[in-house]
N, C-alpha and C positions, 0 to 999 in steps of 0.2 A: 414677433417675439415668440420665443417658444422654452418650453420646458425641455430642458435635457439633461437633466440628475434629481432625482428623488432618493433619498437615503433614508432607510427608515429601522428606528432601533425600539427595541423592549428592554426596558429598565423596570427593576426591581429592587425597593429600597426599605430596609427591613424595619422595624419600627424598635423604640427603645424598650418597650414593654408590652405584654399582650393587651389587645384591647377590646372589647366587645360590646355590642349592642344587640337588640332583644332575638336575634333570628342566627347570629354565630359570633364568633372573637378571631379576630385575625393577628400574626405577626410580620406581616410586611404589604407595604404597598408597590401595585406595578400599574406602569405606565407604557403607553405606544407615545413615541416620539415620530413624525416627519417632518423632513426638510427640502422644501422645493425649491429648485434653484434654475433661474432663465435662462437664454443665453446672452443677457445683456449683464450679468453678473449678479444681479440681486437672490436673497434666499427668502423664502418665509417660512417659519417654524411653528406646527401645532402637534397638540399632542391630546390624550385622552386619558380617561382613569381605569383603572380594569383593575379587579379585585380577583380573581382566579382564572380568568383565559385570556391571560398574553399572547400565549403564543397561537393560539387560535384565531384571535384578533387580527395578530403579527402577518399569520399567511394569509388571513383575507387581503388584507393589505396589499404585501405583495405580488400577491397569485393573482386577482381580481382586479382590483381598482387600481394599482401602479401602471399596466398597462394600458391603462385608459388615458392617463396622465404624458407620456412622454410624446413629446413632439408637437402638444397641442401649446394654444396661448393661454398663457396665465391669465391673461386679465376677463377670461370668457369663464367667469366662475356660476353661473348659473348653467350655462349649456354643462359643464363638466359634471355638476351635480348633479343634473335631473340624467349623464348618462349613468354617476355611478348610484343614481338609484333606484331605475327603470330596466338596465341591464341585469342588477344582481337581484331580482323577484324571488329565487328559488335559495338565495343565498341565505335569506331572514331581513325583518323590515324593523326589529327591535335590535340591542345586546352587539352582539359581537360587529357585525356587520356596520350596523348604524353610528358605532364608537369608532371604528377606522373611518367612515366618512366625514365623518365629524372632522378627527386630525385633519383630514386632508384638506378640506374647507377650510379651517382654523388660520392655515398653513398659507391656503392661496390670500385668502385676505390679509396675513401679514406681509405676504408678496405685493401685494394691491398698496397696503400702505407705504412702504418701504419705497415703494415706485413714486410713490405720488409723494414723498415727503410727509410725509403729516399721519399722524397718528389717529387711531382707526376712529375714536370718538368725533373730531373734527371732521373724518372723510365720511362719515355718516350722518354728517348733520347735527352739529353740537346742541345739547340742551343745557348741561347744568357742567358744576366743574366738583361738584360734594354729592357723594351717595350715602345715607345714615347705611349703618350695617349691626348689625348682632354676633355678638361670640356663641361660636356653632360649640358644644362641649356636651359633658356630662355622660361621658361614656360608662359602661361597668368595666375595671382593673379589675381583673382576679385577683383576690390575694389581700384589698385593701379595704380598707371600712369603708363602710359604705357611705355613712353622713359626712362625719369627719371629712374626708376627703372631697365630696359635694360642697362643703359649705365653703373648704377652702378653693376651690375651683372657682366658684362663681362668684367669690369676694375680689379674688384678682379680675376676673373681667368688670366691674363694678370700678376699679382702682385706676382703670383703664380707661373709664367714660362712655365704655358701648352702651348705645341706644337699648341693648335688650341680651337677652340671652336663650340659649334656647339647649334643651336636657333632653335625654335619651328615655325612654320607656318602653312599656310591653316585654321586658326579661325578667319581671319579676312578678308579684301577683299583683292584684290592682293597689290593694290599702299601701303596700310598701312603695310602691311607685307615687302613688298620691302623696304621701310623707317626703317623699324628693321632691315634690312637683311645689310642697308649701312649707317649706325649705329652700329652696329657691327663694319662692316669692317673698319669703321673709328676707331673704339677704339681698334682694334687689330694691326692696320698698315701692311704693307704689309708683313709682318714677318712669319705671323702664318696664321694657314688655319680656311676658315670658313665653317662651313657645314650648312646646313637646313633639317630639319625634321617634313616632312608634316606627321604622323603620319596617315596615310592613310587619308587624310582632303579632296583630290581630287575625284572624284567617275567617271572622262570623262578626257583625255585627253586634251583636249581644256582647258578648267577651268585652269588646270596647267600649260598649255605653256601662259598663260597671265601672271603668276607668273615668270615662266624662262625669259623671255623676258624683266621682267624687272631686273635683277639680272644676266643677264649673264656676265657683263665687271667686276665682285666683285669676280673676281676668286673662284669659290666657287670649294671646294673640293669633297664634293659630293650633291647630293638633295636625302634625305632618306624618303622610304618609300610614297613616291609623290600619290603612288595608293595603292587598296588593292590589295596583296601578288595574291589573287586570279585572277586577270588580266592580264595573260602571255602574252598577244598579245599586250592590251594597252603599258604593258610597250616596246614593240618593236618600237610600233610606237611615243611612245614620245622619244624616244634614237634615232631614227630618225631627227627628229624634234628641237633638243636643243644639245647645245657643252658639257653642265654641265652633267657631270659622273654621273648614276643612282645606288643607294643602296639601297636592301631591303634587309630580312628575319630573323629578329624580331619575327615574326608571321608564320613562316615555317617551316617544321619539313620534316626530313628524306634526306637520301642521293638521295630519287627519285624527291622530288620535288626542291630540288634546282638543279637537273640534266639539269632538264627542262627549266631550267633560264640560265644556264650557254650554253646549245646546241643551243639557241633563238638568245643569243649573246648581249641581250640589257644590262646586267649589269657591271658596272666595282667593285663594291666591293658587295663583298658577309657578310649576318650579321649574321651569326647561334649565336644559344643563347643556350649552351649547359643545361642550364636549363627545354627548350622548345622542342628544335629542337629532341632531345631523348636521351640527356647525352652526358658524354664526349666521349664514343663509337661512336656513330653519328656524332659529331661535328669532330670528327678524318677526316674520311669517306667523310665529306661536305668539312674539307679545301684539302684533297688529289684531290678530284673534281675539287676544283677551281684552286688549282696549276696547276694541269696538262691542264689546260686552259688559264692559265695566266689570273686567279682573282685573284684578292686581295679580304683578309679576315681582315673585321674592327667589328670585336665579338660587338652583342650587351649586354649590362649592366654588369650581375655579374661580376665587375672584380678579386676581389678573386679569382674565377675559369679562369678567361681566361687570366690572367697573367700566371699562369699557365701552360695553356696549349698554349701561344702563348710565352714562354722560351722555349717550345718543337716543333715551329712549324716556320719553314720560310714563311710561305703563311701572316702570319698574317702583316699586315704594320702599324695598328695604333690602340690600344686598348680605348673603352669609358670609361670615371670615373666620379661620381655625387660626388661634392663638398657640404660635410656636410650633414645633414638629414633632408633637405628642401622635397626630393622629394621620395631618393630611401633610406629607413629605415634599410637597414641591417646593417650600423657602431655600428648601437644601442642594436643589438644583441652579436655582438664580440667586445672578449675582444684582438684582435691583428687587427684592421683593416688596409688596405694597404692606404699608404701616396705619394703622386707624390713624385721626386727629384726635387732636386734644376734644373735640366733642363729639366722638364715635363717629366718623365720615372716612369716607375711603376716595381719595378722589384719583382720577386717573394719567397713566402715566403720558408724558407727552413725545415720549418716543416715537420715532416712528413705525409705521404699523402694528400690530398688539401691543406692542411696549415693553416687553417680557427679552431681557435681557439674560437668558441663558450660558449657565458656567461650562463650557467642553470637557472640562477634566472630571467635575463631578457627575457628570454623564455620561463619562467614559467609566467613570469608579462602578457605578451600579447599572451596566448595560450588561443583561444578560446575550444580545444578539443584533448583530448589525447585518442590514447589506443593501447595499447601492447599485442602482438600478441608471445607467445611461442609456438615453436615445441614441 
């Protein structure tokens, strides 16, 4: 069996209103799409998230690693990975690079299911058939009040039965974010968990424990991403410093560097993003890490994929989900997107291979760049 077409597109898909969190505000989100195709007829389809280098992404893609890909066998998705991440050393081992390997992984494993019949939770070893999840929200709109709008935000996830919800900080000073943060907790009661996510807002230490300090009696479940990723040490010392449980890595890739997190000891939930981190190969590798550490694994965004791969995985405790196409735009490309349960679960789909049943037209509508690559 061998691969002989990979087609790989950058889509860009604008958003309905600007949106922000504490480090910028964006108007559109853009995606790397690939599609691997055998020559026994099967395709698999992955994709990644990229928030300002598409098309930088785009030519690692297919300058770098597409020719690594044709003519080889699909189902040798380990040999393929460790070439395309042993050959591109000078290429970058975070960001651009590590989000096109990602797709491309993504992509072979839905080839893997699709061959095998059986979708990716079952070809991995079924565990459960319900993942609880939380409504990821609480961004800053420009333009709109601030509470008002918070209080009705996080009532509708409440109306919905999500396990928890979780709200954006560090764009504002610490008291006003603390005021969102017990505003929330008033509108969720004591029932459901509430998270915060400083989206890297913090850049010291100090800065952030003015923020802990006033949020610590609001039982929060975790404070994500408080620093950047790149801060191994800060984060020790503010896990030090505050009761409230720290989560990152959104922004991390590879089984070495969340090693580093987890040997340090300051995190309680680990966040690989099999989009980012370097596919669901990787993301495998990162929660076996954390389990045999006793982390917990709370996947960030794609939930398609990491419902997924978290039916295949004990380590995982609580999966993210964005309600509607306010912020995260991929409902608007498939035509099967995932819907909570009546008691805030995400369970996965039983398609086969990732399960992600992709629209062509609306992927045609917002592709900024296509091109197809045969052996």
């Amino acid at each position: 069996m061998k691969i002989e077409k990979v087609t790989t597109r950058w889509v860009r898909v604008p958003l309905e209103k600007p949106v922000g969190w504490s480090i910028k505000t964006i108007n559109w989100r853009e995606h790397l799409f690939v599609e691997i195709e055998s020559d026994e007829g099967h395709v698999g389809v992955g994709c990644c998230l990229q928030d300002i280098s598409g098309k930088m992404a785009k030519a690692a893609m297919d300058e770098l690693l597409v020719p690594m890909l044709l003519g080889r066998d699909p189902r040798d998705i380990e040999a393929l990975w460790s070439d395309m991440y042993y050959l591109t050393v000078r290429a970058g081992r975070r960001g651009n690079m590590a989000h096109a390997i990602s797709a491309i992984d993504i992509a072979l494993w839905d080839h893997h299911g699709k061959l095998a019949g059986m979708p990716l939770h079952k070809l991995l070893g079924g565990y459960r058939t319900e993942i609880p999840c939380y409504a990821s929200g609480g961004y800053y709109y420009p333009g709109e009040e601030l509470f008002p709008q918070l209080r009705r935000e996080v009532q509708s996830y409440v109306d919905k039965n999500y396990n928890g919800v979780k709200i954006r900080v560090g764009a504002l000073d610490a008291a006003t974010d603390a005021k969102r943060a017990e505003l929330a907790r008033e509108v969720l009661g004591p029932g459901r968990k509430l998270m915060l996510d400083a989206t890297q807002g913090y850049r010291d230490v100090n800065s952030c424990l003015e923020l802990c300090r006033l949020v610590e009696d609001l039982d929060i479940y975790f404070l994500e991403e408080p620093l950047p990723i790149d801060m191994v040490e800060a984060y020790r010392r503010l896990a030090e410093k505050t009761s409230i449980p720290l989560a990152t890595g959104e922004n991390g890739a590879t089984r070495w560097e969340f090693n580093e997190f987890v040997k340090q000891g300051s995190l309680s939930y680990l966040q690989p993003d099999a989009t980012s981190c370097g596919g669901i190969s990787e993301w495998r590798k990162i929660a076996t890490i954390a389990g045999a550490n006793g982390v917990s694994v709370a996947p960030h965004y794609h939930w398609d994929v990491h419902t997924q791969l978290a039916a295949a995985t004990p380590e995982v405790s609580i999966l993210e989900k964005f309600e509607g196409t306010g912020v995260k735009v991929l409902d608007l490309l498939m035509d099967n997107p995932r819907e909570v349960t009546d008691d805030g679960c995400l369970r996965p789909s039983d398609v086969p291979g990732v399960g992600i049943e992709w629209n062509p037209a609306q992927l045609d509508r917002y592709t900024i760049e296509q091109n197809v690559h045969t052996a």
